[in-house]
N, C-alpha and C positions, 0 to 999 in steps of 0.2 A: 573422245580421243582414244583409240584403240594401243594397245600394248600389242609391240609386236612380238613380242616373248610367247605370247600365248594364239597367235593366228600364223602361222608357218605359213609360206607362201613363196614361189621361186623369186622372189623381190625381197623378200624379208632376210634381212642381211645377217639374221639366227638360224639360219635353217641350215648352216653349215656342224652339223653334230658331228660329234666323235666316233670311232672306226669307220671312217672312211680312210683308202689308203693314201691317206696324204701322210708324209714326211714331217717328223718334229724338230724341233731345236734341239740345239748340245751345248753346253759350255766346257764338257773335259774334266769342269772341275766339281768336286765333293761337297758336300751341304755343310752348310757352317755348323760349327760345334756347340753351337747353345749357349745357356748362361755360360760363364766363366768366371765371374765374380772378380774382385779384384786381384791385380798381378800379384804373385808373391815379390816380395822385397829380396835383393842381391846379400847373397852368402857374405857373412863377416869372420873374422879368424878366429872367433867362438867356438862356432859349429864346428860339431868334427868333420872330417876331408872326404868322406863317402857322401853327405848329405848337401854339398855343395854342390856337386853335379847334379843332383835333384831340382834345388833351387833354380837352378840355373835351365834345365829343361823344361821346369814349367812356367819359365818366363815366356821362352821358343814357344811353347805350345798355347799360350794367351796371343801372343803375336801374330803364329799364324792361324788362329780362330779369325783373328778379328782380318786380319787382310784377305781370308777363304769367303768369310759373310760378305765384304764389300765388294770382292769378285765375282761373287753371282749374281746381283743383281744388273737386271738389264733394263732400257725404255724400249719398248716394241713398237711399228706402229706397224698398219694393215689398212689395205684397202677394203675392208669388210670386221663386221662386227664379230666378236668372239663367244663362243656359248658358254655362258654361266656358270655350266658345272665344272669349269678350270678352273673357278677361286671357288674361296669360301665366304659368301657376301654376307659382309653385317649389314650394308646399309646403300641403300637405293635414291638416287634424284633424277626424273624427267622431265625435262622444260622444251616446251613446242617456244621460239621466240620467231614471230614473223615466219620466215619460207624455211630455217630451217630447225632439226632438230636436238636435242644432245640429252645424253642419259650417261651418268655417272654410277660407277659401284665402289666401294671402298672396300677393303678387308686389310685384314693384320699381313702388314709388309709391302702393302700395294695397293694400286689402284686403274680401275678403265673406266676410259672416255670412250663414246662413243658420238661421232658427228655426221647427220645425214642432212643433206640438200635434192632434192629433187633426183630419188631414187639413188643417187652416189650416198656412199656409205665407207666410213673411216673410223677409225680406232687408232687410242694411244693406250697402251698399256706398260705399267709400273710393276716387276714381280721378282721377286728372285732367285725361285728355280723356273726355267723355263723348258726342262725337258720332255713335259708332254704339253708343250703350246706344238702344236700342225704350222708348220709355215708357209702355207696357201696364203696369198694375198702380202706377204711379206714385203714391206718398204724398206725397214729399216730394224736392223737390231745392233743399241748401241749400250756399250757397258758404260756402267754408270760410275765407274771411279774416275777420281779426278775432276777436270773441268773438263766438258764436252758442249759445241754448238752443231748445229744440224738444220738444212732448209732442206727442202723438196719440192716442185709443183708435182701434185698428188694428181691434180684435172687443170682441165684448161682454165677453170672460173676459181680453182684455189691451189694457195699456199702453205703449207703447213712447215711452222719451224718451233726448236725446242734447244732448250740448252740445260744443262743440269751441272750439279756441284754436290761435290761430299764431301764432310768432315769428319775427321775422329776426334771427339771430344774427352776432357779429362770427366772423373762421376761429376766433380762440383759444378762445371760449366753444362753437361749433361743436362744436371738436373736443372738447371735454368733453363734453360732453352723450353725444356721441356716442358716449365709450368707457364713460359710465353707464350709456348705453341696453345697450350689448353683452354687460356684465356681469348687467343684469338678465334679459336675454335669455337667457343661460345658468345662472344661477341658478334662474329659474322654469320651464326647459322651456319658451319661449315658442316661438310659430310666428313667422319672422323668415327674411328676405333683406336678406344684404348684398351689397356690390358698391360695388368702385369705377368713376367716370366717365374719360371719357378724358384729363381732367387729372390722374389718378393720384387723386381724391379719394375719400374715403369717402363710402357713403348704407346708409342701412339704412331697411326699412321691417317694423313686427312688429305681434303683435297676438297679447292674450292673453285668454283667457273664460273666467271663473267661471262654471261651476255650482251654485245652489242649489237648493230645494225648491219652490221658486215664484218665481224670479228666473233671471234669465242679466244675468252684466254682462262687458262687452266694453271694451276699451281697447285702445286704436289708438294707435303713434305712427308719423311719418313724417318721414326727415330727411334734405332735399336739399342738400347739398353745394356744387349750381352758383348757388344763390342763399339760402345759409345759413338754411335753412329747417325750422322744427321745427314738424310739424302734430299735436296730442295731438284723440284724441277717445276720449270715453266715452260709453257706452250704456247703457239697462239695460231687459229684457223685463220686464217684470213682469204674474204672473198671478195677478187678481183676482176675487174670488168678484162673480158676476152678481147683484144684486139682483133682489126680487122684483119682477114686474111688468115686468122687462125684456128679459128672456129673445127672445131671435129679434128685437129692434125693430132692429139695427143691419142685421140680414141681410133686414129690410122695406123698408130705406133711409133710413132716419130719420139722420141728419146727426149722425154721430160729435163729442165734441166735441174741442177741439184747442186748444193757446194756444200761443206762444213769448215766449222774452226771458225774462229773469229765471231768481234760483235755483229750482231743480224741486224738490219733497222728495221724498226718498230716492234722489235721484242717487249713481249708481256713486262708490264711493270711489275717491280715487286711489291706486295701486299704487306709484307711486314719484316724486315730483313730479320738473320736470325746472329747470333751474337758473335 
């Protein structure tokens, strides 16, 4: 079983490299601020009247860290696979099941799927600066705050939908989450990077894929530390028998159909709810 990371070929769904003049994403917005450690506590009638406005700025300024980091992240997806040297990979999984194929990467803050069926090729990507992702092949880029649901038919024989959630957590519920994330991580064989911040704190970011017969379901979580930040998403490929009569009309150009918001039927179940 050949890597196609390393056979470059006008099929191989990597062979799209950087400087080419394609066009990248933007979000507008500024890279989150880092640790931040915890909030200071509100000014009392002790302090003298110069250091209250102090306090009280760097309350604003923990606030908007943490709502700047949750605004950058995005889920990406693409009709084609993205080249490696856009993350920084800790950790790699390829599984050939039956006719199709999927290769996951993990790294700190994110994660990509990659899913191929008889030369079609798809990517879901997890990341949260996205200003030098090229938006060639571009489906979909959906920010990841809040609740969001998402379908698409990608080809005639599939579907791909996703829905994701985020949380700001307080440090105590933080760190729970965090140590059930870790044990599920080890329990299931999951792909996962941890790593502490330069506050000494924990993050972890994992991701795990089901295999079935006519499905891939995906589940992602991500958990930032410097602005108590738990980001879940789920995915799921699904390949559907072409009706008659329909055959080749997506690959004519005929306008795939698509909707968001709301529950999707047969969304990925979830693997381990988080708290």
């Amino acid at each position: 079983m050949s890597d196609n990371l390393n056979n470059p070929s006008k099929n191989n769904p990597h062979s799209n490299l950087p400087g080419s003049p394609e066009q990248t994403l933007g979000t507008g917005a500024t890279a989150g601020a880092g640790s931040t450690g915890n909030a200071g506590s509100a000014s009392n009638s002790s302090e003298p009247a110069a250091l209250q406005p102090l306090a009280a700025s760097g309350e604003r300024a923990v606030a908007l860290s943490r709502q700047t980091s949750l605004q950058n992240y995005h889920m990406l997806s693409f009709r084609k696979a993205l080249h490696p040297e856009f993350f920084g990979i800790e950790g790699r999984q390829r599984v050939q099941h039956g006719e199709y194929e999927t290769e996951a990467w993990i790294f700190r803050g994110g994660h990509s799927v990659r899913f191929q069926l008889n030369g079609f090729c798809m990517s879901e990507i997890v990341v949260e600066h996205i200003d030098q992702i090229p938006d060639r092949g571009l489906i979909a880029a959906l920010p990841c705050a809040g609740e969001r649901d998402f379908e698409e038919k990608v080809a005639e024989n599939l579907v791909y939908m996703t829905t994701m959630q985020t949380e700001t957590l307080s440090d105590h519920l933080y760190l729970g989450t965090y140590k059930e994330m870790m044990a599920h991580a080890r329990e299931n064989n999951s792909l996962f990077s941890a790593w502490t911040d330069a506050a000494g704190k924990p993050n972890l970011s994992l991701v795990d894929v089901q295999h079935f017969r006519n499905e891939v379901h995906i589940q992602g979580y991500h958990l930032r530390s410097d602005c108590g930040l738990v980001l879940r998403t789920q995915s799921m490929v699904q390949i559907v028998p072409v009706k008659k009569g329909e055959a080749g009309r997506d690959k004519k150009g005929a306008k795939a159909p698509s909707k968001s918001g709301g529950a999707q039927p047969g969304a990925p179940r979830t693997t381990k709810p988080l708290r």
